[in-house]
N, C-alpha and C positions, 0 to 999 in steps of 0.2 A: 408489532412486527408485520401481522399479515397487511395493516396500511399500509404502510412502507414499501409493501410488496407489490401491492397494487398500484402505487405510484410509479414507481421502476417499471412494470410492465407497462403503463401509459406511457412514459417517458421515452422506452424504445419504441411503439409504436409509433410516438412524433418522428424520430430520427428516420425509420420505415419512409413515412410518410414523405419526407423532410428529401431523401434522398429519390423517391420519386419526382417531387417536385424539381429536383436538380435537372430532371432531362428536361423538362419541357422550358426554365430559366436559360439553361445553357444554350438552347437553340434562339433567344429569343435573345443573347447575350448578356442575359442581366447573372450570371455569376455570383457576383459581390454581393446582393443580395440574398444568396444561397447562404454562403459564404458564412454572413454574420448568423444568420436565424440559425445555421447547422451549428455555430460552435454557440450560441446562448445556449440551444439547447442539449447538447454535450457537456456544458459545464454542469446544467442541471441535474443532466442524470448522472453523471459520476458521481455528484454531491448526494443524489439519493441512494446511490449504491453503496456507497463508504457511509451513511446512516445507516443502512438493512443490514448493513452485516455488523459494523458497532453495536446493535438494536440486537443481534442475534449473539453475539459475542457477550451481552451485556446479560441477555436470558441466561445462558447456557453458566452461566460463573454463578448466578443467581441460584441457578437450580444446583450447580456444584457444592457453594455455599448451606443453603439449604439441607442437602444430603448429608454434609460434615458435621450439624448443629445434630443428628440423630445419636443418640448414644450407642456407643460401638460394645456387640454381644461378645466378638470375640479378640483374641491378638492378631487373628488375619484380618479382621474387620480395620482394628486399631490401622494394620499398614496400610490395608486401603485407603483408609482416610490420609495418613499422613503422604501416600503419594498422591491422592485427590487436593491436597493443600500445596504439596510442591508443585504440583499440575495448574493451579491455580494464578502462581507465584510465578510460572514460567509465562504462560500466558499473558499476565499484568504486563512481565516485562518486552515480550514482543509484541502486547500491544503499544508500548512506548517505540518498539524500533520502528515498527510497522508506521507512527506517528510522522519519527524524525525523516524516514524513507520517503513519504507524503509532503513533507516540508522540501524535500530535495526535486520530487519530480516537481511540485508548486512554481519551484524558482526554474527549474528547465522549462515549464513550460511559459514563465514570461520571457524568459529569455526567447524562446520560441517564438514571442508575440512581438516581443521588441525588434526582434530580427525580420518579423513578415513586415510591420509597422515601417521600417527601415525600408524594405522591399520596395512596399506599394509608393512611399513618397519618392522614392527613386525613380519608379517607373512613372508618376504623376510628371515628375518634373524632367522629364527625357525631350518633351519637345520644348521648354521653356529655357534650355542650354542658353546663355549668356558667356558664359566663359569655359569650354570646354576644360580647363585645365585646372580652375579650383576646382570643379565640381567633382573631377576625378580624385582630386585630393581628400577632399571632403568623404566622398564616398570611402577608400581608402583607409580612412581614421576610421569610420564607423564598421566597417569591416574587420579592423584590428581589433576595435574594442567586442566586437562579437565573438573573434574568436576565441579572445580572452576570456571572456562569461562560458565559453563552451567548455575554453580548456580548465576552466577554476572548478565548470559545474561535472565536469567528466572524474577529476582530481576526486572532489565532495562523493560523488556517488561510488567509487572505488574504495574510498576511506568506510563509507559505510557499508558498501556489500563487506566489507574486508571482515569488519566488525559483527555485522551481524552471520556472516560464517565461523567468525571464532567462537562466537557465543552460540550458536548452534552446538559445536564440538563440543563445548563447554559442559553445555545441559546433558551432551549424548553420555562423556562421559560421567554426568553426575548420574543418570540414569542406569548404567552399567555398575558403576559403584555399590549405589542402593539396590541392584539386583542381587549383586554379589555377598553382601550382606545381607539379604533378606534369605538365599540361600545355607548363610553358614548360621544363621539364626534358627531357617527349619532345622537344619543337619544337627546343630547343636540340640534343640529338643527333641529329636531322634534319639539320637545318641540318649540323652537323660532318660528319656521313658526305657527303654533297652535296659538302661542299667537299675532301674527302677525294679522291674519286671521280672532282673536274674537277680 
């Protein structure tokens, strides 16, 4: 993990770097060269960031796991465990949404790339116009099909925040549930000892 970590903080220092060099490219008009080296290394570091925290994510369940294999002294012990396992168990599963979430920005951000891709050859080809009026067309269909990839990927990410706020509610109130039973659980052996006692 602390690799990991050290990678991430080099990786931002490039982009640092990266964006300083942007002024002195931009007067010099070379942009596009900016351009490319900034998103390589943007793609890198996001990939090393969603590693260090997987890497940390993966510790932290390990040491939960670990703590749960201890043999429990008491029946408070016993519930801590069993909500350190449901803890466990919720986790596993947002880290699956957290996944599918990751697959959705993945796809917005080619679409993102297919739509700049689209841009630049459009603008390449502005002084090479041959026929003013397929090209408008042309352009036009590719416009439509982009909006369509917006509106499909706007649609997807909706479906999924939707989802993963039900299942937020989901867990809050399974969490509430098990308070309230663990409540009438102590009250109950309250109660027994009391009647023990007279």
């Amino acid at each position: 993990v602390n690799t990991l970590q050290k990678k991430l903080d080099e990786a931002t220092n490039i982009l640092k770097e990266l964006d300083l060099e942007f002024e002195v490219l931009k007067e010099k008009g070379q942009e596009k060269t900016y351009a490319k080296k900034r998103k390589d290394v943007q793609m890198n570091y996001n990939e090393i960031r969603k590693t260090v925290l997987q890497q940390k994510d993966i510790y932290e369940t390990q040491k939960d796991r670990a703590e749960m294999q201890k043999a429990p002294k008491s029946k408070g012990e016993q519930l801590q465990r069993d909500a350190r396992a449901k803890n466990l168990e919720t986790r596993e599963i947002l880290g699956k949404q957290e996944n599918q979430i990751n697959g959705v920005m993945r796809e917005a951000m080619e679409t993102q790339e297919y739509t700049n891709s689209i841009q630049g050859k459009m603008r390449d080809q502005r002084d090479k116009i041959i026929d003013p009026m397929q090209d408008v067309r042309a352009a036009n269909q590719q416009v439509g099909m982009a909006k369509q990839l917006v509106n499909s990927m706007t649609r997807k990410e909706f479906c999924y925040k939707f989802m993963l706020y039900l299942f937020i509610f989901v867990l809050f109130a399974a969490i509430v549930a098990l308070f309230v039973v663990r409540m009438m659980f102590q009250e109950t052996q309250f109660t027994l000892s009391l009647t023990h006692l007279l």
